[in-house]
Structure formats: C-alpha cells, structure tokens
C-alpha positions in Angstrom: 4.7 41.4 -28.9 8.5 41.6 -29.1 7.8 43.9 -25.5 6.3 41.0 -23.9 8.0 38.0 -24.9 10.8 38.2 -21.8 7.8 38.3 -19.5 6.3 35.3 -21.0 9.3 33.6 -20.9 9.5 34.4 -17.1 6.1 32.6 -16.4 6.8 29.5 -18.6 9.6 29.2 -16.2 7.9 30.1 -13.0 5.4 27.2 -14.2 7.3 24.5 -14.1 7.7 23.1 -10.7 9.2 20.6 -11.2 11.6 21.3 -8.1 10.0 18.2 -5.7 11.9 15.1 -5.3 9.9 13.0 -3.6 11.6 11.7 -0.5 12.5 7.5 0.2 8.6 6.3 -1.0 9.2 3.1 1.1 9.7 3.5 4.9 11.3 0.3 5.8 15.2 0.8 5.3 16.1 -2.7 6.3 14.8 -6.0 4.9 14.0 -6.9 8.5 12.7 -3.6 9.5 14.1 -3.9 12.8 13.9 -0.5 14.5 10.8 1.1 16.3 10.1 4.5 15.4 7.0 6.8 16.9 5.7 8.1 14.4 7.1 8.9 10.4 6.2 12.3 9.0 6.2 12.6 4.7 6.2 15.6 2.8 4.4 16.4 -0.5 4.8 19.9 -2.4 3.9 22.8 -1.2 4.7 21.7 1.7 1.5 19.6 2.4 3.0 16.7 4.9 1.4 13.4 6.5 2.1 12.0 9.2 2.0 8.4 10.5 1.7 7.4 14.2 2.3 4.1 16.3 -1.0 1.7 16.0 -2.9 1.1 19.1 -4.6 -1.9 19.8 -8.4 -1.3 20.0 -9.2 -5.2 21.3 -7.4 -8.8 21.2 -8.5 -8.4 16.7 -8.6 -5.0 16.4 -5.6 -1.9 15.3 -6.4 1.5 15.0 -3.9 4.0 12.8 -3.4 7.1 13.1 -3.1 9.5 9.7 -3.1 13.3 9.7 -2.6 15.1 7.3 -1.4 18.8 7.3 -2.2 21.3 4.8 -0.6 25.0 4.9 -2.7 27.9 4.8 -4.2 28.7 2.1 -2.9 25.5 -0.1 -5.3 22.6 -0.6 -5.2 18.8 -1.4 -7.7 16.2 -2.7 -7.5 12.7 -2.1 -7.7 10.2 -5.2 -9.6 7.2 -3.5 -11.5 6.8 -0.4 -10.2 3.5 0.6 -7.2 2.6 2.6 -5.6 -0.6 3.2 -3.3 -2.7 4.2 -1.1 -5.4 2.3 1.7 -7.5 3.1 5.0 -6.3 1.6 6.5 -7.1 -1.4 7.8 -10.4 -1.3 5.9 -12.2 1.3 4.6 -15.9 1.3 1.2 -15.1 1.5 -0.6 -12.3 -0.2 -3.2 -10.2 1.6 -5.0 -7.2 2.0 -7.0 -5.9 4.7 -10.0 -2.6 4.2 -9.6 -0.1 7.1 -12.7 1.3 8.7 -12.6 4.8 8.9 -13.6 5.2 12.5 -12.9 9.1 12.8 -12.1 12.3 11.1 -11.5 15.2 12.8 -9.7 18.9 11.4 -8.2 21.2 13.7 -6.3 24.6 12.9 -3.7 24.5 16.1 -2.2 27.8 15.6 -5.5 29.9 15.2 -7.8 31.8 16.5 -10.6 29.8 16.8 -9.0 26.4 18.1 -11.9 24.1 18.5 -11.9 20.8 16.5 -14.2 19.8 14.1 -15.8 16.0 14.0 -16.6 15.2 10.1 -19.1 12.4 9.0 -16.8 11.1 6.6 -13.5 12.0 5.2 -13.4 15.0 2.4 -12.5 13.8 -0.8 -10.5 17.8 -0.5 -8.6 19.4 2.3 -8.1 22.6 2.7 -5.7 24.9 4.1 -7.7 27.3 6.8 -6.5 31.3 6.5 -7.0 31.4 10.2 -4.0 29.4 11.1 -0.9 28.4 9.5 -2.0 24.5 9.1 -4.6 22.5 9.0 -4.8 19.3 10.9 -7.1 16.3 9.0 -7.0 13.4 12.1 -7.7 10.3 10.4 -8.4 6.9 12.5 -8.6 3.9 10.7 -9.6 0.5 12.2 -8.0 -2.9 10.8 -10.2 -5.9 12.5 -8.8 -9.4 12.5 -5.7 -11.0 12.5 -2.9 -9.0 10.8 0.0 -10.3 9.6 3.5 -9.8 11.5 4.3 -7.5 9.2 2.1 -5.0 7.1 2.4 -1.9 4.5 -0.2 1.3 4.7 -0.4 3.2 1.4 -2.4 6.2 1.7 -3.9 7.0 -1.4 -1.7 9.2 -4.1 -2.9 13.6 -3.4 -4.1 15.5 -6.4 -1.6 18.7 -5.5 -2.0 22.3 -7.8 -2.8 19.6 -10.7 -0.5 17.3 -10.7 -0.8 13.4 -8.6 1.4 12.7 -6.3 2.3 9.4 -4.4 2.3 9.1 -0.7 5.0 7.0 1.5 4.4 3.5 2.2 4.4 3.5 5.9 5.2 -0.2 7.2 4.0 -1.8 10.6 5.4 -4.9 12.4 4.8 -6.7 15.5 7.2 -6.2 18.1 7.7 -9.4 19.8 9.9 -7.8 22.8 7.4 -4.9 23.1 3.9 -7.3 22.7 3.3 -4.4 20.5 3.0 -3.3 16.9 4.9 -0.3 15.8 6.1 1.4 13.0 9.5 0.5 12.1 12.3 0.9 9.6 
C-alpha cells in the first residue's frame, strides 16, 4: 500500500479541476449597453465554447437568434433544459419573458472529412464532439414572435460538462435606434 500511495495522491490531484474561472457571466459592460458587437463567443471547460450572433429580423413581429455551440473532438456536453428565453434585464420597469421557437438545428464538423451538415428534428438534450474533425458545430435558430422589448437578455440553459453544471453567459440584445436594427451589445 505504502508503494502506491504517491500514485494515488497524483490522481486525487489530477481530479480536481477546479482550474475554470468562468469568464464576465453578463455581457453588457455598461448600464446603457451602448456598443454594437457581431457576434460574442463564451467558453465553458474543456474548451466547449458558444457563440452568439446578431438577430435577424424574420417579419415586422418576428427575431430569429443565432446559437452554436462548439464541442472539441472527442469531449461532450448535455444541455439541462430544453427551453430558451428571453427576459428583460435586471432592473427593468416591466417584467417579461418571451419562449423561443426552436426553428432549426443543424451540426456540422467543418474541419473533417466528411463536411456535409446534418438537419436534426429537435435539439439533443447531449452534444458530442465528432472524432472526424476537431469541433463540432450545433447551429441553433431560435424564433422570438411579438413585440420585444428595447432591450432583452438570452440565457442559454446552464451545460452538464465531465459532471459538473456549468452556467452559460447571459447574452443581451437591444434595439438600435440609429441602425433600425437589433444587435448585440455591451
């Protein structure tokens, strides 16, 4: 036993990864959240990332975001929930949160050999890391119908990573009046 208690000792250690600091969990820097940004990319551990585009407008009622997530070969990530939404932020007058319709989900290995894209019926509860490629791509495109307010939060839900839950970046929207646009902003 004596023998084998340094090598123990070496995997306790190696076990704890506690080495992750999550990065700034809420996009918007400013109270005013004043500048435009394209897109906002978040990593998790292991070096699973998502990634938040600009919103398109669908119709005169109708955004569509963008999520995709990105998982490393060979690493895998399950979502806790199935439902994403959108609420005003913290501190608002008025309350309110919105249900996205999940309008497409697509996954795509870019760097492999086989570089079709794959259409899913609905969105895997786990994602997984192809060992053709070095990533993964899971497209996500959400629909919000209605009017949205002038200013919104998108919190994905928190990823179940090698055991352990994880929160995801709140990634926050507003309309642009100069632009006629929403956009992502900080």
């Amino acid at each position: 036993m004596r023998n084998y208690l340094p090598l123990l000792l070496l995997f306790a250690i190696a076990g704890c990864d506690d080495a992750y600091k999550a990065e700034n969990l809420y996009q918007a820097t400013s109270s005013d959240c004043a500048n435009w940004i394209e897109g906002s990319r978040f990593v998790l551990p292991r070096a699973v990332g998502v990634f938040a585009s600009a919103p398109q407008a669908v119709d005169a009622t109708t955004m569509e975001l963008g999520l995709s997530y990105f998982i490393p070969r060979g690493e895998q990530a399950q979502f806790t929930a199935r439902t994403f939404s959108i609420d005003t932020p913290p501190g608002a007058t008025t309350a309110r949160t919105v249900r996205a319709r999940m309008v497409g989900v697509d996954r795509r290995a870019p760097g492999g050999l086989d570089k079709k894209v794959e259409f899913l019926p609905e969105l895997p509860l786990l994602l997984r890391g192809d060992a053709n490629s070095d990533e993964t791509i899971f497209r996500l495109r959400l629909q919000f119908g209605g009017s949205l307010p002038e200013r919104f939060d998108l919190t994905p839900p928190p990823m179940l990573i090698n055991g352990k839950t994880y929160p995801v970046r709140t990634f926050t929207y507003r309309l642009f009046k100069d632009r006629h646009a929403y956009g992502l902003c900080t």
